[in-house]
C-alpha positions as CSV (number, residue, x, y, z in Angstrom):
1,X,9.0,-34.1,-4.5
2,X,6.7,-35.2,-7.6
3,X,3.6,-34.6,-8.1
4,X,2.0,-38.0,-7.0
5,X,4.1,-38.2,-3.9
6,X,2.2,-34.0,-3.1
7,X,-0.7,-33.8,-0.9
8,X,-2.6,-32.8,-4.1
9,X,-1.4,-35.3,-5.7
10,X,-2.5,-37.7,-3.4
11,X,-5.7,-36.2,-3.2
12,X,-6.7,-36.3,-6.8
13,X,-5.8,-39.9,-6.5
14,X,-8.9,-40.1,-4.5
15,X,-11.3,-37.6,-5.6
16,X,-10.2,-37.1,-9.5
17,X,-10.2,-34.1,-11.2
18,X,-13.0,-32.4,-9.3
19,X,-13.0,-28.7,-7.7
20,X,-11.1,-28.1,-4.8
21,X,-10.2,-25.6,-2.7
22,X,-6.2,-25.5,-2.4
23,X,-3.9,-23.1,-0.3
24,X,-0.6,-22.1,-1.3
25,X,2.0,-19.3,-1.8
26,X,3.4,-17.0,-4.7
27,X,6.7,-15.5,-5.0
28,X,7.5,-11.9,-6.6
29,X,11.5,-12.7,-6.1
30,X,13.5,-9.3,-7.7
31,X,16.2,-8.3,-8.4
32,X,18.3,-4.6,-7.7
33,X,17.5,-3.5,-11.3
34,X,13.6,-4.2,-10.5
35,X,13.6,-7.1,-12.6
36,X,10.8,-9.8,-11.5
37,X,11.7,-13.7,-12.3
38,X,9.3,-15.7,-13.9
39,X,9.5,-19.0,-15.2
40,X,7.4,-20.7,-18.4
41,X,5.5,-23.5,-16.8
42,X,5.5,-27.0,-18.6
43,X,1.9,-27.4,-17.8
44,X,0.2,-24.2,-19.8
45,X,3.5,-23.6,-21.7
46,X,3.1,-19.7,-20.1
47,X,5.0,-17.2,-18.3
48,X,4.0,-17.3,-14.2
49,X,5.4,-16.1,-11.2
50,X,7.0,-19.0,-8.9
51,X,4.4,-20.9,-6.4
52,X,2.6,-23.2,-5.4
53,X,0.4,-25.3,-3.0
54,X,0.9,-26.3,0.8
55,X,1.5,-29.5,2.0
56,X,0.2,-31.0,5.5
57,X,2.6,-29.7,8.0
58,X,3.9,-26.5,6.5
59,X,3.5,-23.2,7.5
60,X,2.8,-20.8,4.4
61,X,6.2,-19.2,4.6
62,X,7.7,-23.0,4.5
63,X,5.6,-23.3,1.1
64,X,6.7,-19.9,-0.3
65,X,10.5,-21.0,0.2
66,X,9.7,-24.4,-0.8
67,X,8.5,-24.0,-3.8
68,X,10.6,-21.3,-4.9
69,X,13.9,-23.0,-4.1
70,X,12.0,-26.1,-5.9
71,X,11.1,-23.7,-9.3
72,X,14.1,-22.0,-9.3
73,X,17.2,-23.2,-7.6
74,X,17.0,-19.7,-5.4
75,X,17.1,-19.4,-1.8
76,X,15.8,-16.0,0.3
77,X,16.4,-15.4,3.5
78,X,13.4,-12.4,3.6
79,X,9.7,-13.0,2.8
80,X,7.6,-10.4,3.4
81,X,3.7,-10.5,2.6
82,X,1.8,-7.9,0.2
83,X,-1.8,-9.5,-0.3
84,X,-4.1,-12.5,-0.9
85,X,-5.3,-13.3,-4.2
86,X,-8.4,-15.5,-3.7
87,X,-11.0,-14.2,-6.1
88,X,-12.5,-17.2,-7.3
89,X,-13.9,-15.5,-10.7
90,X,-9.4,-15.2,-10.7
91,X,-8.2,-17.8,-8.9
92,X,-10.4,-20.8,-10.5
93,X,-8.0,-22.8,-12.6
94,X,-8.3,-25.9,-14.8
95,X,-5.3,-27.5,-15.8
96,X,-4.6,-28.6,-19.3
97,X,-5.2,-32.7,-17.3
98,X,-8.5,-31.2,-16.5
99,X,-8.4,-31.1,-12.7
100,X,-9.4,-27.9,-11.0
101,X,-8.2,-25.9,-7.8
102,X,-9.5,-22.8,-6.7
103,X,-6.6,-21.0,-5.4
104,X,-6.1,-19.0,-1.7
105,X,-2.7,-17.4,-2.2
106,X,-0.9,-15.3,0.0
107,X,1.4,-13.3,-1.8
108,X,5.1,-12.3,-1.0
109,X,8.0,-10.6,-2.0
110,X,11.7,-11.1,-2.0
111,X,15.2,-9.4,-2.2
112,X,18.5,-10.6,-2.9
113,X,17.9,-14.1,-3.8
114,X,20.8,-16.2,-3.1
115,X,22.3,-19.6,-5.5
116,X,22.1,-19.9,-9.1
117,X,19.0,-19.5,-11.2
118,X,17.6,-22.8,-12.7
119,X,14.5,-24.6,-13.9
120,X,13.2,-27.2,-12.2
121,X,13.3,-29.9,-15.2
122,X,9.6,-31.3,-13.9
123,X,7.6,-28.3,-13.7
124,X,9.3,-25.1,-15.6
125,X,10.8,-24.9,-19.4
126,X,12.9,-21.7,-18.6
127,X,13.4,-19.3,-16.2
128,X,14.0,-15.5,-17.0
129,X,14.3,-11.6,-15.9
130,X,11.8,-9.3,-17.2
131,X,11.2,-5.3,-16.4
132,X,7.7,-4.4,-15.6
133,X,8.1,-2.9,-19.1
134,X,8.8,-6.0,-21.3
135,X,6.3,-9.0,-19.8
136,X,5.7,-11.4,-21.9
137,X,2.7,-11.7,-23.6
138,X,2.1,-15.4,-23.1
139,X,2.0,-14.2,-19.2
140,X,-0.9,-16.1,-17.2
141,X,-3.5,-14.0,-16.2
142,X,-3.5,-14.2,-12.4
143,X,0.6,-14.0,-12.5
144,X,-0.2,-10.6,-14.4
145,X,-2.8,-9.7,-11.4
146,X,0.0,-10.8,-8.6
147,X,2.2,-8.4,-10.3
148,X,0.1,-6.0,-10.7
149,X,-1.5,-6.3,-6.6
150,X,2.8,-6.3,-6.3
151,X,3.2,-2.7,-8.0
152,X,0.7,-1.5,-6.3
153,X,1.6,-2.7,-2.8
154,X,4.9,-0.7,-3.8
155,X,3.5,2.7,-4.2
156,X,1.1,2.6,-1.3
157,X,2.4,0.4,1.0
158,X,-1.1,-1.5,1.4
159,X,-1.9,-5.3,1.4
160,X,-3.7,-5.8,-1.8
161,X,-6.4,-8.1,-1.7
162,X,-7.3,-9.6,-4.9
């Protein structure tokens, strides 16, 4: 789906690049090795996690598979929640266009994607592995908290809030 044809895009049709409040979904997809996939985003030409925001109609488990399938050409057939990033001094973005969301993520994890990795030509300039380790340093800043609340979530088993 492109952008224009998105319930955000339709709404900035209307209201421009104002503030608004947009739900949505990030992925932490890994691998066996504990490799996370991130992709460098056309839009900030940076390192993210894959995500995105709802459309009308969707649950937010339908948005997570969406728009990882979308991002990356994977498939997982297990979501499972591990907190909510919604911190607006965090979560308050303005695009290089000049709109502005202020993000309400939920944030899951997934195993054993299936399909073969690619970028999705519209949105992502590559797609790659990296160990917790080796992130890249052109990583955007509330991808870096996501992981992080993600790491966390592993070693105490709590839903991070963030």
């Amino acid at each position: 789906m492109s952008f224009a044809d998105s319930y955000l895009g339709k709404l900035r049709a209307v209201i421009g690049p104002r503030p608004v409040l947009m739900p949505g979904a990030r992925i932490v997809l890994h691998d066996r090795q504990g490799r996370v996939l991130l992709e460098l985003r056309k839009d900030f030409r940076k390192w993210g996690v894959p995500g995105g925001h709802g459309e009308l109609g969707d649950d937010i488990a339908t948005t997570a598979r969406r728009e990882l399938y979308e991002e990356t050409g994977l498939k997982v057939a297990k979501l499972e929640p591990f907190g909510l990033a919604s911190d607006p001094r965090h979560e308050t973005i303005t695009f290089p266009n000049g709109d502005v969301t202020q993000n309400l993520a939920v944030l899951f994890h997934a195993p054993k994607p299936k399909g073969k990795v690619r970028p999705d030509a519209e949105e992502a300039l590559d797609l790659a592995w990296f160990t917790p380790r080796a992130l890249p340093k052109d990583l955007l800043p509330n991808s870096l908290r996501t992981l992080r609340a993600y790491w966390r979530f592993r070693k105490t088993g709590r839903f991070q809030m963030i």
